[in-house]
C-alpha positions as CSV (number, residue, x, y, z in Angstrom):
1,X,-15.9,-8.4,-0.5
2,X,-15.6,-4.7,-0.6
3,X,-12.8,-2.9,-2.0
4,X,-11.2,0.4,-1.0
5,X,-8.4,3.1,-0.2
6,X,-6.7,2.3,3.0
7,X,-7.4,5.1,5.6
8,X,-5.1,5.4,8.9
9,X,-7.9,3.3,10.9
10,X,-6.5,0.1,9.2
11,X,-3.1,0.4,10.3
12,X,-3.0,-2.2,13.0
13,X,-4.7,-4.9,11.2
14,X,-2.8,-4.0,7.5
15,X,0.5,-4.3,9.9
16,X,-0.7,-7.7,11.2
17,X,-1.2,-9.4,7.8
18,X,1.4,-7.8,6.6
19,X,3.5,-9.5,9.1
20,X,1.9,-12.7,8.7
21,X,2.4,-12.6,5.1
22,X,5.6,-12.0,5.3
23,X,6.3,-15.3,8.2
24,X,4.6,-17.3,6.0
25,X,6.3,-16.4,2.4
26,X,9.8,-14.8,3.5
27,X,11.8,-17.4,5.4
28,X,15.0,-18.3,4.1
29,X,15.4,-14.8,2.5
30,X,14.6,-12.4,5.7
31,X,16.3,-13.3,9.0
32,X,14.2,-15.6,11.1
33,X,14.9,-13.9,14.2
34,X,13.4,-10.9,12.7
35,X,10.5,-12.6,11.1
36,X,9.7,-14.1,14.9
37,X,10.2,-11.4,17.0
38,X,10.3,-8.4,15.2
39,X,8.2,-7.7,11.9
40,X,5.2,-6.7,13.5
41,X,6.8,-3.7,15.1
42,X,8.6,-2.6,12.1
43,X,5.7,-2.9,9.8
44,X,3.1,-0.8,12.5
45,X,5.9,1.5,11.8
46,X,5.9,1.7,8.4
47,X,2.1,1.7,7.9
48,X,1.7,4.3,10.8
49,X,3.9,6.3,8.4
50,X,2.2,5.7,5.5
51,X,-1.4,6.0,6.4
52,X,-1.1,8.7,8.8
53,X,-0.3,11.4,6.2
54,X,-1.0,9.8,2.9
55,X,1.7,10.4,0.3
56,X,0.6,12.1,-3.0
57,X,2.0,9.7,-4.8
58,X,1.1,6.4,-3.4
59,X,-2.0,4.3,-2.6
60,X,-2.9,1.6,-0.6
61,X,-6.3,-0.3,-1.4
62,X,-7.3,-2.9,0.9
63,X,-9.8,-6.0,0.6
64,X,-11.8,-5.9,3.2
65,X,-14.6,-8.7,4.5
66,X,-17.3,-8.2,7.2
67,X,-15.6,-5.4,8.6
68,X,-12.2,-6.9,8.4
69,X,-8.8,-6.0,6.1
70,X,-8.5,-9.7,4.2
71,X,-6.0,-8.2,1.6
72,X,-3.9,-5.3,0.5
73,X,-2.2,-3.5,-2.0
74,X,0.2,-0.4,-1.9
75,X,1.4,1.2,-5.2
76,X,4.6,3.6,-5.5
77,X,3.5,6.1,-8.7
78,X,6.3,7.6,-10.7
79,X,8.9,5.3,-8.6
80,X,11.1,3.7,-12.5
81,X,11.4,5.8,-15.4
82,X,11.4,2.4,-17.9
83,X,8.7,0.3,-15.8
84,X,6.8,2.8,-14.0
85,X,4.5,2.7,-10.9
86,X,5.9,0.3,-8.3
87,X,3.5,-2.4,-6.7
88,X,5.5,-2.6,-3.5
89,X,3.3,-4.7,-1.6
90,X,0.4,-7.0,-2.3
91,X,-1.0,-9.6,0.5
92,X,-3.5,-11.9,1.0
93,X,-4.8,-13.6,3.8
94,X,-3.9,-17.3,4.1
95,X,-6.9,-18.5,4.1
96,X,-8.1,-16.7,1.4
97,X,-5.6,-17.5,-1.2
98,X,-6.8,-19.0,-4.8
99,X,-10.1,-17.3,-4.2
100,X,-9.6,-14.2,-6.3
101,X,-9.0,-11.2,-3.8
102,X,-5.3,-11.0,-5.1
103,X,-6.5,-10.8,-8.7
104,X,-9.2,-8.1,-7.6
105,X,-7.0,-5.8,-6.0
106,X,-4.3,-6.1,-8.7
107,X,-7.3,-5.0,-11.2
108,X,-8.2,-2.2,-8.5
109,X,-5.0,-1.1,-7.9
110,X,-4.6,-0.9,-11.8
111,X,-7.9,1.1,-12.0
112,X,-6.5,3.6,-9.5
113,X,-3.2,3.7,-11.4
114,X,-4.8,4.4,-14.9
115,X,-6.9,7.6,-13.1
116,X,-3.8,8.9,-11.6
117,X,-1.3,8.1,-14.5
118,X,-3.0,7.4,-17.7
119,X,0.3,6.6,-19.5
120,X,2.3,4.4,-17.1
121,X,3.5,0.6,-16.9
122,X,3.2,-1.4,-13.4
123,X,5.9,-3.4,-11.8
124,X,6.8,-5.3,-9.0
125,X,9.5,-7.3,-7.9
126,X,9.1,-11.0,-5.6
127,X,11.4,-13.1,-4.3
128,X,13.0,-15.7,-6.9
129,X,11.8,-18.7,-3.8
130,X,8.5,-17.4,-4.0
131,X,7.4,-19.7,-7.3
132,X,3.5,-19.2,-5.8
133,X,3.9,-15.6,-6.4
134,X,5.7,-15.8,-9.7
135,X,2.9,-18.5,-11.1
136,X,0.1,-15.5,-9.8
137,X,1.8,-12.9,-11.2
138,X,2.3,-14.8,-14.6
139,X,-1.3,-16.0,-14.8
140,X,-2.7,-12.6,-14.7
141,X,-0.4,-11.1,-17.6
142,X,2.9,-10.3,-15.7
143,X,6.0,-10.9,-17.9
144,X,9.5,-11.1,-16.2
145,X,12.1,-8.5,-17.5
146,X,14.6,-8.4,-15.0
147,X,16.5,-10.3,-12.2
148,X,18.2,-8.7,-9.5
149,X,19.7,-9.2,-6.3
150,X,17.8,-7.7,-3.7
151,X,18.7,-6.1,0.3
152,X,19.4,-5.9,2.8
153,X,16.2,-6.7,3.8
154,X,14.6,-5.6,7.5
155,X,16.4,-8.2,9.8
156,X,19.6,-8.4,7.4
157,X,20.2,-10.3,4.4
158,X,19.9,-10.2,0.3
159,X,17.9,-12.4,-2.2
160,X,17.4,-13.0,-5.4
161,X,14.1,-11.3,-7.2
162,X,12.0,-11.6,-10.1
163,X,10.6,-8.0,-11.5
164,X,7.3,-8.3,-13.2
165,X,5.8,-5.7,-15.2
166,X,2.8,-4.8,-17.1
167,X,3.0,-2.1,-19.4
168,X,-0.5,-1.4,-19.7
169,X,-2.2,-1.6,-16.5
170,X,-5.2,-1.8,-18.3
171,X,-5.1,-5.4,-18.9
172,X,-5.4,-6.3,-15.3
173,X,-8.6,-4.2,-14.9
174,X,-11.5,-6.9,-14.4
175,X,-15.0,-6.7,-14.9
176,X,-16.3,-7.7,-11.6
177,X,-18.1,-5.3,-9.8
178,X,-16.8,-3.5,-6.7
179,X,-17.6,-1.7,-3.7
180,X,-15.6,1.3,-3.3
């Protein structure tokens, strides 16, 4: 597994498991009519956008396997004055769930983090149906501060969330060795 920044070449297939991710893990809280017909469009968008000019203050590293993105992770810096840099998005491929790729790029995109912003925490925020997520995110350190009503979401609709912070990244950071 090799582990790197995201570059504008893996838009397309960072929007297609985004999308798939989100089919899989979102129902009941996005609209299904947006999750069947149009999620794919709307995250090309948002990736296009993101990767094509890289914001100074955000990263994206992405888990990559034989020449294909298996996994990503995109990280808001500055974006909460209490809880710090937000972890806006982190998915895995289905079939590559439980095998450590989630847990690698949560300890790269902490590694990243620390370079950029010594002295900040790291949050995120999943969906309270999500209890997967929420046993991940407690297994590797992530303690629940706040719940919140989240929305509208792409497609319509709220949901209740789960925030998750880490105040020092550092703790994620595993020893594994990667290619970057």
């Amino acid at each position: 597994m090799n582990y790197r920044e995201a570059t504008a070449f893996d838009v397309d297939a960072i929007a297609a498991l985004h999308a798939d991710s989100w089919r899989r893990n979102y129902r009941g809280a996005y609209s299904d009519t947006y999750l069947d017909s149009d999620v794919f469009a709307d995250r090309l968008a948002v990736w296009t956008e993101r990767l094509a000019q890289p914001w100074r203050d955000a990263f994206t590293i992405v888990a990559e396997r034989d020449g294909e993105v298996v996994g990503l992770a995109h990280t808001i810096l500055d974006d909460h004055p209490k809880w710090g840099a937000l972890l806006e998005n982190l998915h895995v491929t289905h079939d590559l769930k439980h095998q450590g790729v989630g847990t690698q790029l949560m300890s790269e995109s902490a590694r990243m983090l620390i370079e950029r912003r010594p002295s900040t925490g790291l949050y995120l925020s999943v969906l309270e149906q999500n209890k997967a997520a929420q046993a991940f995110y407690e297994a590797i350190g992530g303690t629940p501060v706040e719940h919140r009503t989240a929305g509208p979401f792409p497609g319509g609709g709220t949901a209740p969330v789960i925030w998750y912070a880490w105040r020092n990244p550092s703790e994620l950071i595993r020893s594994e060795s990667t290619n970057r």
